[in-house]
C-alpha atoms as a printed R data frame, in Angstrom:
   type eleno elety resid chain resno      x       y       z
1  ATOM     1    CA   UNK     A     1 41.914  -0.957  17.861
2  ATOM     2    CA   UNK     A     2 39.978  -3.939  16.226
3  ATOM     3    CA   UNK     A     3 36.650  -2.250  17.437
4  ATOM     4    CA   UNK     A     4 37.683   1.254  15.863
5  ATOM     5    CA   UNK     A     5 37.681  -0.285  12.871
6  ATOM     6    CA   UNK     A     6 34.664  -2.434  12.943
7  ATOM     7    CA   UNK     A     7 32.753   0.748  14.144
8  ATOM     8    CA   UNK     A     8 35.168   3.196  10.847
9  ATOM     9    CA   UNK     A     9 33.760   0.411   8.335
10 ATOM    10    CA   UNK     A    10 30.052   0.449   9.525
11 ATOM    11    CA   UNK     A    11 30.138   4.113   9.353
12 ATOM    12    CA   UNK     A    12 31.763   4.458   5.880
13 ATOM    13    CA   UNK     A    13 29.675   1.405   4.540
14 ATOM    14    CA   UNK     A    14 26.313   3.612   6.201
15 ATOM    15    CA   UNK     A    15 27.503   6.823   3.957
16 ATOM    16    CA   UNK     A    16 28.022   4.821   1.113
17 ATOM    17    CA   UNK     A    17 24.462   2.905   1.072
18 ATOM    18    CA   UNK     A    18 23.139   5.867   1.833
19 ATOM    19    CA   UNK     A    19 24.257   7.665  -1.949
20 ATOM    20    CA   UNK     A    20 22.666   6.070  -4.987
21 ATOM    21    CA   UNK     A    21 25.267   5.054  -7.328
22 ATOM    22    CA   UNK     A    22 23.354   6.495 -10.385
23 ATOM    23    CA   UNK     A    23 20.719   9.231  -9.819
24 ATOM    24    CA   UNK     A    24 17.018   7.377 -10.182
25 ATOM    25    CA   UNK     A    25 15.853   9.164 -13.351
26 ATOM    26    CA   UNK     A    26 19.110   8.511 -15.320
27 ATOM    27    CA   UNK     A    27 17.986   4.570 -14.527
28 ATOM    28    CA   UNK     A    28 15.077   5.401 -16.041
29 ATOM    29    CA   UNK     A    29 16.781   6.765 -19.292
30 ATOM    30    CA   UNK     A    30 18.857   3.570 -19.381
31 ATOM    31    CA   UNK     A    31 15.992   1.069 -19.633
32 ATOM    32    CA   UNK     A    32 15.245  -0.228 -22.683
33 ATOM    33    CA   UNK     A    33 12.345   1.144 -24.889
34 ATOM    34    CA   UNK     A    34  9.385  -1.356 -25.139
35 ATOM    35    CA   UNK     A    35  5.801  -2.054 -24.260
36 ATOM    36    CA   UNK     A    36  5.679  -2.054 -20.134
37 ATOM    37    CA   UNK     A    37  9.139   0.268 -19.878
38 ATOM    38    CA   UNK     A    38  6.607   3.637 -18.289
39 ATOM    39    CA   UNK     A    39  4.641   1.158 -15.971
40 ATOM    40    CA   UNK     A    40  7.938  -0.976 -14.862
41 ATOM    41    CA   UNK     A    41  9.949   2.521 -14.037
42 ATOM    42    CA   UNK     A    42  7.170   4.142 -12.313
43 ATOM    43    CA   UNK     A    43  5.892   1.165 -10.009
44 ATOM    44    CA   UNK     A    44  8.865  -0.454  -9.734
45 ATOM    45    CA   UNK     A    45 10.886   2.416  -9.181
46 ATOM    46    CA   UNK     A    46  8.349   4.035  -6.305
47 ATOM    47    CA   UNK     A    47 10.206   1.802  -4.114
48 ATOM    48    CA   UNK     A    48 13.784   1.165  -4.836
49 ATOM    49    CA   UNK     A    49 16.320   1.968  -7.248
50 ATOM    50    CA   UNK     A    50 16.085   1.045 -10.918
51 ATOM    51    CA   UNK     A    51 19.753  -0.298 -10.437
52 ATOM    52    CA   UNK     A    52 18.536  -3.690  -9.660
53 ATOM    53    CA   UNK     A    53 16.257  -4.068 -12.506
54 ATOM    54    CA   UNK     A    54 18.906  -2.835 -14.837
55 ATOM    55    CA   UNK     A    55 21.640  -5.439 -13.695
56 ATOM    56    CA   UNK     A    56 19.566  -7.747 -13.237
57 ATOM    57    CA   UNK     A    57 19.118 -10.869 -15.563
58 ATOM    58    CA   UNK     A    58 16.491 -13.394 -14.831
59 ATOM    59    CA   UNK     A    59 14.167 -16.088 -17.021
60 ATOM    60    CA   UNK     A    60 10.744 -14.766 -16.963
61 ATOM    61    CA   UNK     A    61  9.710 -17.238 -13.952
62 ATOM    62    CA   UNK     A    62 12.512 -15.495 -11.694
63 ATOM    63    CA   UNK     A    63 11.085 -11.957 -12.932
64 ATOM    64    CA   UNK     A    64  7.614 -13.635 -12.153
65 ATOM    65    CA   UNK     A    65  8.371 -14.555  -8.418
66 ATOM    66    CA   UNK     A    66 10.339 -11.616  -8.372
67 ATOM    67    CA   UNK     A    67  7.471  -9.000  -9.101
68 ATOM    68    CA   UNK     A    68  4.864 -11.387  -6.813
69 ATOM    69    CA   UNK     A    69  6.886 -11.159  -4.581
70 ATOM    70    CA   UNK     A    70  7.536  -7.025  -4.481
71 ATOM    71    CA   UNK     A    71  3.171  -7.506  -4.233
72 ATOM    72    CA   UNK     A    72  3.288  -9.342  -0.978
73 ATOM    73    CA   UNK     A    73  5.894  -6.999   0.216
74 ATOM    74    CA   UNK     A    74  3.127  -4.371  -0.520
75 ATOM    75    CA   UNK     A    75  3.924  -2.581  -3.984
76 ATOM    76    CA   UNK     A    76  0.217  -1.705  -5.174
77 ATOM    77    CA   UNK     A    77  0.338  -2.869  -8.304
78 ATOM    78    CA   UNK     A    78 -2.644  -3.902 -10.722
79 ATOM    79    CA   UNK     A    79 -3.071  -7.229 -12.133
80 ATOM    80    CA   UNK     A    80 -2.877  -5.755 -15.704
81 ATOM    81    CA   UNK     A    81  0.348  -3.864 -14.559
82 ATOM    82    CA   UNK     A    82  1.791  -7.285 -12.625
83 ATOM    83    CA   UNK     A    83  1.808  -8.559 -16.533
84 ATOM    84    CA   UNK     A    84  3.238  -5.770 -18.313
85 ATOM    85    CA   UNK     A    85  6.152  -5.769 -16.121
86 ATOM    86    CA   UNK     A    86  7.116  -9.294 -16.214
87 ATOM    87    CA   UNK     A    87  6.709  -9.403 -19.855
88 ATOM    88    CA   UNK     A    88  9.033  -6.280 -20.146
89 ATOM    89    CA   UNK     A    89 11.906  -7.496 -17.686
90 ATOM    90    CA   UNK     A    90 11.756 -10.687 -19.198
91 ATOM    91    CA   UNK     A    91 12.150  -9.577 -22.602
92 ATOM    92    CA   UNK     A    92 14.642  -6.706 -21.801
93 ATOM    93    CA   UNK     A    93 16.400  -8.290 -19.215
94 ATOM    94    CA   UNK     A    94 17.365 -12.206 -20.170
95 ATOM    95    CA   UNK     A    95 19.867 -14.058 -18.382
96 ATOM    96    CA   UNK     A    96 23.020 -13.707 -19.665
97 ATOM    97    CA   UNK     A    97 23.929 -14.969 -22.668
98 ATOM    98    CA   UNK     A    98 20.129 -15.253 -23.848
């Protein structure tokens, strides 16, 4: 019994990570306008979700090791571009109460 369940959750949590909660271009849409918003949602977005940027809240040194890092994961991204999205998600995307 115990391991039907175990293997009934780790099926239904598979089919649910497997559907986006929000189709990626409506994401997009939700972002806020400002200098870095075209560069952020096209790089950023290449290789996840724009959920996490968009419920995300960070000071700009945790959107700073936060984009580095996304670099040494791999995400081919320009130095210029590395700037304009840290500038961006810091500006739109504050911790809270900021």
């Amino acid at each position: 019994m115990r391991r039907a369940l175990s293997i009934g959750l780790l099926v239904v949590s598979l089919f649910f990570s497997a559907i986006p909660l929000w189709p990626q271009e409506d994401w997009k849409s939700l972002l806020p306008e400002g200098e870095g918003k075209d560069v952020t949602a096209q790089l950023c977005g290449t290789c996840h979700n724009l959920q996490k940027v968009v419920v995300s809240r960070k000071s700009p040194q945790e959107w700073e090791r936060s984009v580095y890092d996304m670099v040494a994961r791999g995400a081919q991204i320009f130095p210029d571009e590395v700037d304009q999205i840290i500038k961006y998600l810091a500006k739109s995307f504050p911790p809270a109460g900021r």
